[in-house]
PyMOL Python script that loads the backbone (N, CA, C, O; Angstrom):
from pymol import cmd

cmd.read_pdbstr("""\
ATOM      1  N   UNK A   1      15.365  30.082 -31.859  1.00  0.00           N
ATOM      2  CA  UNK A   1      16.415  29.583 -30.994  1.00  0.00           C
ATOM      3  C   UNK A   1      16.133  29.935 -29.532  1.00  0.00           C
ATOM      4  O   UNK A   1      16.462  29.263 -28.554  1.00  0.00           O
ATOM      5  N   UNK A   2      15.320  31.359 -29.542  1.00  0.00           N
ATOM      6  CA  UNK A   2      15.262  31.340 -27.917  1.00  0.00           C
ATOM      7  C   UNK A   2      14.021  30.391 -26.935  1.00  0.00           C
ATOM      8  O   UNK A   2      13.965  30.019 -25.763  1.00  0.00           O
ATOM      9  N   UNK A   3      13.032  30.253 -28.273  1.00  0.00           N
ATOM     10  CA  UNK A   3      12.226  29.540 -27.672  1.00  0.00           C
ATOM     11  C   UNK A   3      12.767  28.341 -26.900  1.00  0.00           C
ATOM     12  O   UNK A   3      12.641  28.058 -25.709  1.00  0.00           O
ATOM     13  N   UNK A   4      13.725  27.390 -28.389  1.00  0.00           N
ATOM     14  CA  UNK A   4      14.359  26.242 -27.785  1.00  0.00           C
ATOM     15  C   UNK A   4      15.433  25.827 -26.146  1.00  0.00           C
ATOM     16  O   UNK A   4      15.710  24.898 -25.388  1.00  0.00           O
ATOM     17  N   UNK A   5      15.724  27.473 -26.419  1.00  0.00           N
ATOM     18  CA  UNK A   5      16.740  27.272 -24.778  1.00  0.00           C
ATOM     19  C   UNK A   5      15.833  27.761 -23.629  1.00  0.00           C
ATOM     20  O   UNK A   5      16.313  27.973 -22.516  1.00  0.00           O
ATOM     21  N   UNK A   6      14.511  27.943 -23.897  1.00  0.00           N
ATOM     22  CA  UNK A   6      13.229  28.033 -22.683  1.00  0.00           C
ATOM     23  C   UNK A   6      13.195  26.673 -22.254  1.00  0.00           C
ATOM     24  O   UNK A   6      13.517  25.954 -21.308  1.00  0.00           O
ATOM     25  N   UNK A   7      12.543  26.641 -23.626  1.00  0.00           N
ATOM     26  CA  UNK A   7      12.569  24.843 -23.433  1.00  0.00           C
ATOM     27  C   UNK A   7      12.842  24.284 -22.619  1.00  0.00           C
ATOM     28  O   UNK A   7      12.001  23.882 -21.816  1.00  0.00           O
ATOM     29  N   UNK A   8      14.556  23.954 -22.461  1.00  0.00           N
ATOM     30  CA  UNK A   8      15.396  22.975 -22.441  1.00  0.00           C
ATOM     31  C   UNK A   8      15.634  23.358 -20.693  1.00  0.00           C
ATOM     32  O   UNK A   8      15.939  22.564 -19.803  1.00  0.00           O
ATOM     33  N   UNK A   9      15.411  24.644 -20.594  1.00  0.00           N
ATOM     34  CA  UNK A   9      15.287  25.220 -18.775  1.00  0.00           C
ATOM     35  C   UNK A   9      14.179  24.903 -18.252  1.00  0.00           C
ATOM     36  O   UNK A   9      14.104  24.889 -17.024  1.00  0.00           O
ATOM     37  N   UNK A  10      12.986  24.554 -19.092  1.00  0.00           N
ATOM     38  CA  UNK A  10      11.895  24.601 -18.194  1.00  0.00           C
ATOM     39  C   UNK A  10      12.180  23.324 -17.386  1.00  0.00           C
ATOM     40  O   UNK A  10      13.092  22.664 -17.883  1.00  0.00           O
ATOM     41  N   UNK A  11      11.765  22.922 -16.527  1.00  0.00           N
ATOM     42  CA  UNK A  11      11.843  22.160 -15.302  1.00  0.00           C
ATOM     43  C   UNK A  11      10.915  21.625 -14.885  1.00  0.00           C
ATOM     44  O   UNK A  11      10.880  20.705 -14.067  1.00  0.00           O
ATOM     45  N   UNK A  12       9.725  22.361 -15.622  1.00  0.00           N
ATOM     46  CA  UNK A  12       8.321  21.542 -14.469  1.00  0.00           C
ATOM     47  C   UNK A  12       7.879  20.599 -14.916  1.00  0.00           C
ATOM     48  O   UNK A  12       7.406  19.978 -13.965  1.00  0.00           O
ATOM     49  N   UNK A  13       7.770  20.232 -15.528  1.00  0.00           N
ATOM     50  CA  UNK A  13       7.314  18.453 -16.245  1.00  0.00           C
ATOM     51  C   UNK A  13       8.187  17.724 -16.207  1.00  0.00           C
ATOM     52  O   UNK A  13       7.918  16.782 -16.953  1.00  0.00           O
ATOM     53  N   UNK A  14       9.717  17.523 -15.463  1.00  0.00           N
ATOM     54  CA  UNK A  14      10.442  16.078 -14.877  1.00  0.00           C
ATOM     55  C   UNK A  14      10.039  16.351 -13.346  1.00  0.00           C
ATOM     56  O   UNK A  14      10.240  15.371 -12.628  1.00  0.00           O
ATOM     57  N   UNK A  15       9.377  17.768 -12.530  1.00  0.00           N
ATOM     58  CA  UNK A  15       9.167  17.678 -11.583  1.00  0.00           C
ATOM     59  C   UNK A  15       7.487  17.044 -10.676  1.00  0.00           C
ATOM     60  O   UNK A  15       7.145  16.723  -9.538  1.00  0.00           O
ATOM     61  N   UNK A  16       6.786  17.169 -12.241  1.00  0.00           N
ATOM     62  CA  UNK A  16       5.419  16.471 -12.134  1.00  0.00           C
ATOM     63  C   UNK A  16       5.661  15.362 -12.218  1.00  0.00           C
ATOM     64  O   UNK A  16       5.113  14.617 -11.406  1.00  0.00           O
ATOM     65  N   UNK A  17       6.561  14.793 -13.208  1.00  0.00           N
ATOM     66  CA  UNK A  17       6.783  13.550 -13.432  1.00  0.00           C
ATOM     67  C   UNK A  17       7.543  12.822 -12.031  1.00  0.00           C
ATOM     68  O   UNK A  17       6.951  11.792 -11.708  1.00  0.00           O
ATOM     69  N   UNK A  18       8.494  13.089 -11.323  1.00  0.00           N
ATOM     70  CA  UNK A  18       9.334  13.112 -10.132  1.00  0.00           C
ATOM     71  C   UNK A  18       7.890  12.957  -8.863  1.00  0.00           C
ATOM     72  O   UNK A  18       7.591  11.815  -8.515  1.00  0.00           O
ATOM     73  N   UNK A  19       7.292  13.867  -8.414  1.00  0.00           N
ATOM     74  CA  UNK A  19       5.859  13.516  -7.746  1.00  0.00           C
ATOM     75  C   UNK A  19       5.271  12.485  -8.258  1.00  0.00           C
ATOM     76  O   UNK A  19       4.908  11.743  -7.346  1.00  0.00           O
ATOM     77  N   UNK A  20       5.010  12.093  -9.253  1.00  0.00           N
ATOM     78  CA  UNK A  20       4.110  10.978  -9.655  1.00  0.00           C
ATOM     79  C   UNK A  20       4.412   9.426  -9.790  1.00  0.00           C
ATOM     80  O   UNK A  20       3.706   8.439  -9.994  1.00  0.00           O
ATOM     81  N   UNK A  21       6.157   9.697  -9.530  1.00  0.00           N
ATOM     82  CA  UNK A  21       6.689   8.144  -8.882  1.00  0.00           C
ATOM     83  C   UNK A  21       5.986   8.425  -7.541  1.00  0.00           C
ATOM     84  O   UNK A  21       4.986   7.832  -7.135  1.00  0.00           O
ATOM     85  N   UNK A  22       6.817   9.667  -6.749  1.00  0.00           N
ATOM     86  CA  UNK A  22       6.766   9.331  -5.486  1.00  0.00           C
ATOM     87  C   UNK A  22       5.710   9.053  -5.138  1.00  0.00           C
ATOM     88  O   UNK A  22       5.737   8.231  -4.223  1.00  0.00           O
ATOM     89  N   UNK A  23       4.013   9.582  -5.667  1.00  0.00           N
ATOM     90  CA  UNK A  23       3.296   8.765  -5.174  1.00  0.00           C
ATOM     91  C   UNK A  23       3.036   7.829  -5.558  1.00  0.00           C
ATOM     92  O   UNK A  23       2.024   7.309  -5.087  1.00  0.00           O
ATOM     93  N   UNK A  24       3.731   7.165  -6.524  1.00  0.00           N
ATOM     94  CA  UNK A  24       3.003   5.841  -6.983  1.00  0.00           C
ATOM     95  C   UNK A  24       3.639   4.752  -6.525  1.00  0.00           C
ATOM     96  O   UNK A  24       3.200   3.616  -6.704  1.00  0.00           O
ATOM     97  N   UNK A  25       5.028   5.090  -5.725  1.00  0.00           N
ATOM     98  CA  UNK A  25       5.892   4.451  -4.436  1.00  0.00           C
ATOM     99  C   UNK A  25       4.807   4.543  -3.157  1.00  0.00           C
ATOM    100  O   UNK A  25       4.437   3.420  -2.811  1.00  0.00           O
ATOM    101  N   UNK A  26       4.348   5.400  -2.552  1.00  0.00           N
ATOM    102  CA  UNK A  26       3.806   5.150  -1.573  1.00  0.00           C
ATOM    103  C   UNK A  26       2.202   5.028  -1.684  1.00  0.00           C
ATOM    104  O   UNK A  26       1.409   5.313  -0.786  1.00  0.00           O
ATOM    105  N   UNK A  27       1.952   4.647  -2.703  1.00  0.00           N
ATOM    106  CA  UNK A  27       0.788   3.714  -2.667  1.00  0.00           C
ATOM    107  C   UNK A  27       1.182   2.297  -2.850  1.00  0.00           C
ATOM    108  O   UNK A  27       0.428   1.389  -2.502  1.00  0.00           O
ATOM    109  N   UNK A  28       2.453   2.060  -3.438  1.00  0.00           N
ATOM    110  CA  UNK A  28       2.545   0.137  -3.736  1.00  0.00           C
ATOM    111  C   UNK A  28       2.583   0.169  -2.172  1.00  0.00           C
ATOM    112  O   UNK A  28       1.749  -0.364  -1.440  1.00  0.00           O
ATOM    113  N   UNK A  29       3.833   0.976  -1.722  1.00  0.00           N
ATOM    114  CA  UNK A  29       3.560   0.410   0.268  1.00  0.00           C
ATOM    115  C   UNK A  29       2.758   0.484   0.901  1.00  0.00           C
ATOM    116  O   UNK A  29       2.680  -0.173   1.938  1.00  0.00           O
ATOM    117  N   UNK A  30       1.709   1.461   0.433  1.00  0.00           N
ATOM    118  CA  UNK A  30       0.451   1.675   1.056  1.00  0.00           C
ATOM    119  C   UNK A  30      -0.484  -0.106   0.914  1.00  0.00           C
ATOM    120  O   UNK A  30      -1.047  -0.633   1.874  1.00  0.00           O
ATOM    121  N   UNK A  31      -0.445  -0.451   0.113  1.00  0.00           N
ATOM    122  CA  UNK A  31      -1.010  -1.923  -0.807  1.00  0.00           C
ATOM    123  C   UNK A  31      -0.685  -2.509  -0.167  1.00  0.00           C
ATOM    124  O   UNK A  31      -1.389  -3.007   0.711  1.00  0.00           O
ATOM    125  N   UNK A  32       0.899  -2.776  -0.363  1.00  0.00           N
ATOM    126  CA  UNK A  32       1.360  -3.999   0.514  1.00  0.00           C
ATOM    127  C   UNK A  32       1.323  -4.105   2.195  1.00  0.00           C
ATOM    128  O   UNK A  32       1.102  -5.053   2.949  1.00  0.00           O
ATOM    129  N   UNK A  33       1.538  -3.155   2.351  1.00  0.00           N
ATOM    130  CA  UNK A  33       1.182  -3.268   4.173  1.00  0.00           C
ATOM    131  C   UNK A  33      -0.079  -3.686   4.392  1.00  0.00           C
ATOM    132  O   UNK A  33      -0.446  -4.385   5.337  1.00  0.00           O
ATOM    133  N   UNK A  34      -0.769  -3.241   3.484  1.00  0.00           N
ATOM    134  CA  UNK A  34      -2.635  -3.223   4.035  1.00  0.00           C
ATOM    135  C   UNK A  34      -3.112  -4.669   3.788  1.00  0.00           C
ATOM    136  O   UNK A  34      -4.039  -5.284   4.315  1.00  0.00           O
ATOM    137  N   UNK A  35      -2.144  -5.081   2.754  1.00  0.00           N
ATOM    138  CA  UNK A  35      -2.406  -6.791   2.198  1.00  0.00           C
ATOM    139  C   UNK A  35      -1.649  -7.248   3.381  1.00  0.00           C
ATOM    140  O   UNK A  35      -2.478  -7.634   4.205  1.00  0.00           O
ATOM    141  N   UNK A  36      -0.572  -7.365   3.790  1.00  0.00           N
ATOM    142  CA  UNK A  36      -0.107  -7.787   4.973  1.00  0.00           C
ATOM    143  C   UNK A  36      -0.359  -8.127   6.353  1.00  0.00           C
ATOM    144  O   UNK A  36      -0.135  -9.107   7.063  1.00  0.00           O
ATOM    145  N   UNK A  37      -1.008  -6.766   6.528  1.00  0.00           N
ATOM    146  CA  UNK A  37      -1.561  -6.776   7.499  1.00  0.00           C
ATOM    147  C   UNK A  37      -3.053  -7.201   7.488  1.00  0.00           C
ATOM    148  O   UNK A  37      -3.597  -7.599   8.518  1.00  0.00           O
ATOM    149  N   UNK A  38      -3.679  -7.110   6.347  1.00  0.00           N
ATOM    150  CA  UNK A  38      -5.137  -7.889   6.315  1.00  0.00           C
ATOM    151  C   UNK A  38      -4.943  -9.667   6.210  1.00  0.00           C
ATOM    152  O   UNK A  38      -5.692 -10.547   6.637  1.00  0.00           O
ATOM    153  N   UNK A  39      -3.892  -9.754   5.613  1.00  0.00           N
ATOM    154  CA  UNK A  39      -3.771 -11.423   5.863  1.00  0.00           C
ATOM    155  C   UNK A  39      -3.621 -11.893   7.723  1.00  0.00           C
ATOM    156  O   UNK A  39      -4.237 -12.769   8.330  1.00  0.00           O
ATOM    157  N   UNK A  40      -2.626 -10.974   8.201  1.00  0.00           N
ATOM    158  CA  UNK A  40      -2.222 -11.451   9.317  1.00  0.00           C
ATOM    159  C   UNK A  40      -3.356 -11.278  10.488  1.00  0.00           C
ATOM    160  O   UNK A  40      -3.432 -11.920  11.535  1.00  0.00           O
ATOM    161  N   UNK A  41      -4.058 -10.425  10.107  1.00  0.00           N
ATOM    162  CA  UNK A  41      -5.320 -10.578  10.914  1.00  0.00           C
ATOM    163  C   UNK A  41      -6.618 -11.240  10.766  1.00  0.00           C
ATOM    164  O   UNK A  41      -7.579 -11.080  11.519  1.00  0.00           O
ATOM    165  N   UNK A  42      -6.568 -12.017   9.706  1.00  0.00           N
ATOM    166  CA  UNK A  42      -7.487 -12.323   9.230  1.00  0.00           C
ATOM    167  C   UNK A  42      -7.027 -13.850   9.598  1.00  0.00           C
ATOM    168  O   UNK A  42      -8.003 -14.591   9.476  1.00  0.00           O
ATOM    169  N   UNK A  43      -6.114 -14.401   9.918  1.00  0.00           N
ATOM    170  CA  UNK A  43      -5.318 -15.745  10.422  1.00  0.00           C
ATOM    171  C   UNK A  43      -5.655 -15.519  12.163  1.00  0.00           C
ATOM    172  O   UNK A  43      -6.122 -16.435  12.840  1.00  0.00           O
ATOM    173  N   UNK A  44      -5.389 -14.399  12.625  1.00  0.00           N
ATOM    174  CA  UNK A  44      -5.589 -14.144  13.905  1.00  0.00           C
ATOM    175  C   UNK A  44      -6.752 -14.044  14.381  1.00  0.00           C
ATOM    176  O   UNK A  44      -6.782 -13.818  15.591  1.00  0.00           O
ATOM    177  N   UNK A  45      -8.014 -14.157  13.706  1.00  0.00           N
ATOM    178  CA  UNK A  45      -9.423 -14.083  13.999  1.00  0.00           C
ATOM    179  C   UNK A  45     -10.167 -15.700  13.166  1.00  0.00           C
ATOM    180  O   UNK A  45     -11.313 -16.145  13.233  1.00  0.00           O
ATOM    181  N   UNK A  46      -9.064 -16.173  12.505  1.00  0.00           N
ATOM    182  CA  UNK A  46      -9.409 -17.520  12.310  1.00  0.00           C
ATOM    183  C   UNK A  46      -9.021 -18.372  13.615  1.00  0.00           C
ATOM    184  O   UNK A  46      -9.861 -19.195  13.978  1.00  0.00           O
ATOM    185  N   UNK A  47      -7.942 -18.272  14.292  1.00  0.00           N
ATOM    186  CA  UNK A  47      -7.077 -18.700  15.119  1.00  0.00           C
ATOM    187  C   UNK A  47      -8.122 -18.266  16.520  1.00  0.00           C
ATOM    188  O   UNK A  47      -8.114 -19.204  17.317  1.00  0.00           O
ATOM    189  N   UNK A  48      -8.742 -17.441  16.861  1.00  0.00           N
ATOM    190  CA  UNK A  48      -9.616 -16.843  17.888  1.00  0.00           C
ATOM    191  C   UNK A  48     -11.108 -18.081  17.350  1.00  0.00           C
ATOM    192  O   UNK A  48     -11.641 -18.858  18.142  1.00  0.00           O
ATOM    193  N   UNK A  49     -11.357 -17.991  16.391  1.00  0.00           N
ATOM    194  CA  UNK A  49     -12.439 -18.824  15.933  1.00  0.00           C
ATOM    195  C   UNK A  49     -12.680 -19.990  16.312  1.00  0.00           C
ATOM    196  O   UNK A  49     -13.617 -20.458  16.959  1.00  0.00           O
ATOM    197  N   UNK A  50     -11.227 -20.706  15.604  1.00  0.00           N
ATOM    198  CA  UNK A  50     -11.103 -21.843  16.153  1.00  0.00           C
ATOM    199  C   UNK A  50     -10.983 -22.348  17.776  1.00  0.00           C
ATOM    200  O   UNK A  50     -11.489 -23.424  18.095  1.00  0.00           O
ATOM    201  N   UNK A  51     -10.350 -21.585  18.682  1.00  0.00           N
ATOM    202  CA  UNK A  51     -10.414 -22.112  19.828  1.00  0.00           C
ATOM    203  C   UNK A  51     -11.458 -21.777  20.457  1.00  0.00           C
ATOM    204  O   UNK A  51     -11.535 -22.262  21.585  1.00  0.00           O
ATOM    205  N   UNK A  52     -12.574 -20.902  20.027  1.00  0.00           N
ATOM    206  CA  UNK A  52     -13.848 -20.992  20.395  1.00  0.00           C
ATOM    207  C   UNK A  52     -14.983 -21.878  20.291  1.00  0.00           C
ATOM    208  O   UNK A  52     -15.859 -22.049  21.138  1.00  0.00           O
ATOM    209  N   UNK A  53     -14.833 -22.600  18.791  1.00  0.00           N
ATOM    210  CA  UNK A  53     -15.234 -24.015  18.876  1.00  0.00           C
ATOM    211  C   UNK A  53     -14.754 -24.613  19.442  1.00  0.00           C
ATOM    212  O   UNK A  53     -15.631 -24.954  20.235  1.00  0.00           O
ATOM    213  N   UNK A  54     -14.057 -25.009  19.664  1.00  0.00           N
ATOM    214  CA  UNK A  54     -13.243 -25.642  20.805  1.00  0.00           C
ATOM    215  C   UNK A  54     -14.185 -25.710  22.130  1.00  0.00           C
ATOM    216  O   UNK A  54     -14.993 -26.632  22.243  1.00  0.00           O
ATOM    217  N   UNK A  55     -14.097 -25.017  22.818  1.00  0.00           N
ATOM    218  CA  UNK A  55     -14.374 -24.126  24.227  1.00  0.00           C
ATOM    219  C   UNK A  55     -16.048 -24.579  23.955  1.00  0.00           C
ATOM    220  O   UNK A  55     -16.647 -25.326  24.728  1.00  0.00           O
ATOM    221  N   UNK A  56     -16.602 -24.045  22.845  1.00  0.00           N
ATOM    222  CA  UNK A  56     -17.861 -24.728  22.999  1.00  0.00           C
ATOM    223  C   UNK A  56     -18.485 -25.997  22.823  1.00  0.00           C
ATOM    224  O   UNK A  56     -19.521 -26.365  23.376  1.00  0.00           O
ATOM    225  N   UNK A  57     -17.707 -26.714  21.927  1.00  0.00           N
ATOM    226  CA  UNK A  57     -17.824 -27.829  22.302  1.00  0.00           C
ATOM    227  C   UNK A  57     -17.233 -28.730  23.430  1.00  0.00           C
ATOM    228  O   UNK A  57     -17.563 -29.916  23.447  1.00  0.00           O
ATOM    229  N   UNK A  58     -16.387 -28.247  24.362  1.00  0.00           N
ATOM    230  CA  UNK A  58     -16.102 -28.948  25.256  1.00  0.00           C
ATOM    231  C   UNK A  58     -16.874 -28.701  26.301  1.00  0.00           C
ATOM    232  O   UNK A  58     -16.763 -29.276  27.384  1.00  0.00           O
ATOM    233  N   UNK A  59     -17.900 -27.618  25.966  1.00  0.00           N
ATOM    234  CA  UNK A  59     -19.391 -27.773  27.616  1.00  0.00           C
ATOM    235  C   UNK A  59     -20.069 -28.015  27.041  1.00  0.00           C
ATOM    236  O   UNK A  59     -21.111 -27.381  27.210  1.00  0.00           O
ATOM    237  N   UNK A  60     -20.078 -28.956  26.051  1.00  0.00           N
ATOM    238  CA  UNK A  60     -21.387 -29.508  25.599  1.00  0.00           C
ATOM    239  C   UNK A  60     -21.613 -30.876  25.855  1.00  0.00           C
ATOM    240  O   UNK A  60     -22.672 -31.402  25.510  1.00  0.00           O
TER     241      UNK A  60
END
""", "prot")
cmd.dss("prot")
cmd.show_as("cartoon", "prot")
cmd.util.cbc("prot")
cmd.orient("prot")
């Protein structure tokens, strides 16, 4: 019986478990920002691209 009411106090394995959302929360945001922000720059260096053809073909 006393083992069982150790047990039932111990605490540290919902607190490993509790860390291991939190990082597995700030890696999805970690993901999604980095996808976000790699799309939006990757439109912004298409967008730079394009008006450089541009520019070169118009002194040609």
């Amino acid at each position: 019986m006393k083992t069982f009411s150790r047990f039932l106090k111990n605490e540290s394995g919902a607190t490993a478990i509790e860390y291991g959302l939190i990082a597995a929360l700030i890696s999805v945001a970690l993901v999604a920002g980095a996808t976000s922000l790699g799309t939006s720059i990757g439109t912004t260096f298409n967008n730079v691209g394009t008006q450089m053809d541009k520019g070169v073909t118009k002194s040609q």
